[in-house]
C-alpha positions as CSV (number, residue, x, y, z in Angstrom):
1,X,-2.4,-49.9,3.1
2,X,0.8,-51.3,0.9
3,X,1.0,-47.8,-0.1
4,X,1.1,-46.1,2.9
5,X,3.0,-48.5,4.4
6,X,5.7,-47.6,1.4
7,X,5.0,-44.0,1.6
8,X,5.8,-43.9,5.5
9,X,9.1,-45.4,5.0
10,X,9.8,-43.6,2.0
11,X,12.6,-40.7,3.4
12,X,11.6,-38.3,0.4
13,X,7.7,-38.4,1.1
14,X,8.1,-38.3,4.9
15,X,10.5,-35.0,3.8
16,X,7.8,-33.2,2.1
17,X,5.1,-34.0,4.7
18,X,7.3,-33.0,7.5
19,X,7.5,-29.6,5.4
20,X,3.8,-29.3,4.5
21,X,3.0,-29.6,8.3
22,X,5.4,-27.3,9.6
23,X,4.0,-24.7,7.1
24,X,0.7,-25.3,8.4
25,X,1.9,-25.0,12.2
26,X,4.0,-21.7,11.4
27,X,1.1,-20.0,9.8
28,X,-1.8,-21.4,12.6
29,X,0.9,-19.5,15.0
30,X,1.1,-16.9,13.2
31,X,-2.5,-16.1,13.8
32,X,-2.8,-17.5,17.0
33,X,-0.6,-14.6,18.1
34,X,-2.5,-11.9,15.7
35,X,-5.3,-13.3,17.6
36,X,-3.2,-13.0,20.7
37,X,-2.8,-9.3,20.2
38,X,-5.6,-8.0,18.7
39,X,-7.5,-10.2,21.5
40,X,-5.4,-8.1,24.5
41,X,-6.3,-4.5,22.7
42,X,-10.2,-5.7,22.7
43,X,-9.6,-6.5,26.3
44,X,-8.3,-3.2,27.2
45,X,-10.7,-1.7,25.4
46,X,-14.0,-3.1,27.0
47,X,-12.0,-2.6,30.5
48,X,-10.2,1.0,30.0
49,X,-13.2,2.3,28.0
50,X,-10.9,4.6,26.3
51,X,-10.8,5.9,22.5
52,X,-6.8,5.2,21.8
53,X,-7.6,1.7,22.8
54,X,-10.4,1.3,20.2
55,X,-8.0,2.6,17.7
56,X,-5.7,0.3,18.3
57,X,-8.0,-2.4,18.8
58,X,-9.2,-2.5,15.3
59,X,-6.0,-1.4,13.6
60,X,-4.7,-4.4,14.9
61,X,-7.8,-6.3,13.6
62,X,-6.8,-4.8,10.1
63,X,-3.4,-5.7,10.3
64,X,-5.1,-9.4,11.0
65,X,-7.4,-9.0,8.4
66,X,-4.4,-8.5,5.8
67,X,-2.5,-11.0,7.4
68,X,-5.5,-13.7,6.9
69,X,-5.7,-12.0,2.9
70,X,-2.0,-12.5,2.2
71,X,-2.2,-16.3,2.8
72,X,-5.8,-16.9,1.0
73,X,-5.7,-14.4,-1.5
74,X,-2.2,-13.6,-2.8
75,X,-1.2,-16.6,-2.4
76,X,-2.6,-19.7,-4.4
77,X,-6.5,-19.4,-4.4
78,X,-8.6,-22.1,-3.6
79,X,-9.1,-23.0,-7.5
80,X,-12.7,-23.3,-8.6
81,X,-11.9,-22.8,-11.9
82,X,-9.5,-24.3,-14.2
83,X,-6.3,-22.4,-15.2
84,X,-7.2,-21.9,-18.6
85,X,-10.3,-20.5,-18.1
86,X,-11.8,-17.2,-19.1
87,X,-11.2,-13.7,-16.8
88,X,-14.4,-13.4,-15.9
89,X,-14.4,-16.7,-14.3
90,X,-11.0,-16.0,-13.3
91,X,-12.4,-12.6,-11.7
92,X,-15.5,-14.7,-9.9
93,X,-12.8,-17.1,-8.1
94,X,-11.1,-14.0,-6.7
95,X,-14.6,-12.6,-5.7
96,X,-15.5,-16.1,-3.9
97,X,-11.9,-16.2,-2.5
98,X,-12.1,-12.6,-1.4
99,X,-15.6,-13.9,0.5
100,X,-14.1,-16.8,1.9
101,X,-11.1,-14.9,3.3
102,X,-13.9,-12.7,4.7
103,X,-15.7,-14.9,6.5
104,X,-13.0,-16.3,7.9
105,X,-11.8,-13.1,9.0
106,X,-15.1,-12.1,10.5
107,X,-15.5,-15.8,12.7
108,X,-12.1,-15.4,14.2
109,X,-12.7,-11.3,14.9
110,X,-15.9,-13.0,16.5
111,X,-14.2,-15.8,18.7
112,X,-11.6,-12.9,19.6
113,X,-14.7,-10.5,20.6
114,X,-16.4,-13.1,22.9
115,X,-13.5,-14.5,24.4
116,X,-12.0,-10.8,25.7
117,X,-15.8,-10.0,26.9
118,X,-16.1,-13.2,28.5
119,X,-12.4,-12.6,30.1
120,X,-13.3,-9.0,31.0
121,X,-17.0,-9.9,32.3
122,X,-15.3,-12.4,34.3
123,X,-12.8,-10.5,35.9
124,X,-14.8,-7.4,37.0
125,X,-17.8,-10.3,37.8
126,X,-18.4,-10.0,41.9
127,X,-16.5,-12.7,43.9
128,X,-19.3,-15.3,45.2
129,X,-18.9,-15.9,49.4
């Protein structure tokens, strides 16, 4: 508690943690909006049934996809293994890293999918008297 205490009234700590939390809030809006978008092109596309709308609906989804592999991949990965440690193991973090950032992907593509049905259903769904 003495700590934190210190820490909170420390200028130079309360620096740095302002930074690390505005880095986390600019990249969660960053895919909030990718979410945004590819989220009004799924929309479209249940509602306009068209092709081009498909197209764009999952190019956009790619363009999210690389966005999400940009920040967990190319970036500092989530070390399992030690720095000093051999390339295969070095290769098997990337592989798990590569997983994680698809899996990630793949929930948010799902929340995205659901939410624009549910919005579309919902819309089109016959007004109750």
């Amino acid at each position: 508690m003495k700590r934190l205490s210190a820490n909170i009234t420390d200028q130079a700590w309360r620096h740095r943690m302002g930074r690390r939390f505005e880095a986390f809030t600019e990249e969660a809006f960053h895919v909030i909006r990718w979410s945004l978008m590819v989220g009004l092109a799924r929309y479209l596309s249940v509602t306009a049934h068209g092709r081009a709308y498909d197209v764009i609906h999952w190019a956009l989804a790619a363009l999210l996809f690389g966005y999400i592999a940009s920040r967990l991949l190319l970036r500092p990965e989530i070390p399992l293994v030690p720095e000093t440690a051999p390339t295969w193991q070095r290769l098997l973090q990337s592989a798990v890293n590569f997983l994680v950032c698809v899996g990630a992907f793949a929930i948010l593509l799902w929340g995205i999918n659901t939410l624009a049905d549910g919005v579309a259903h919902y819309r089109f769904a016959p007004m109750r008297q």
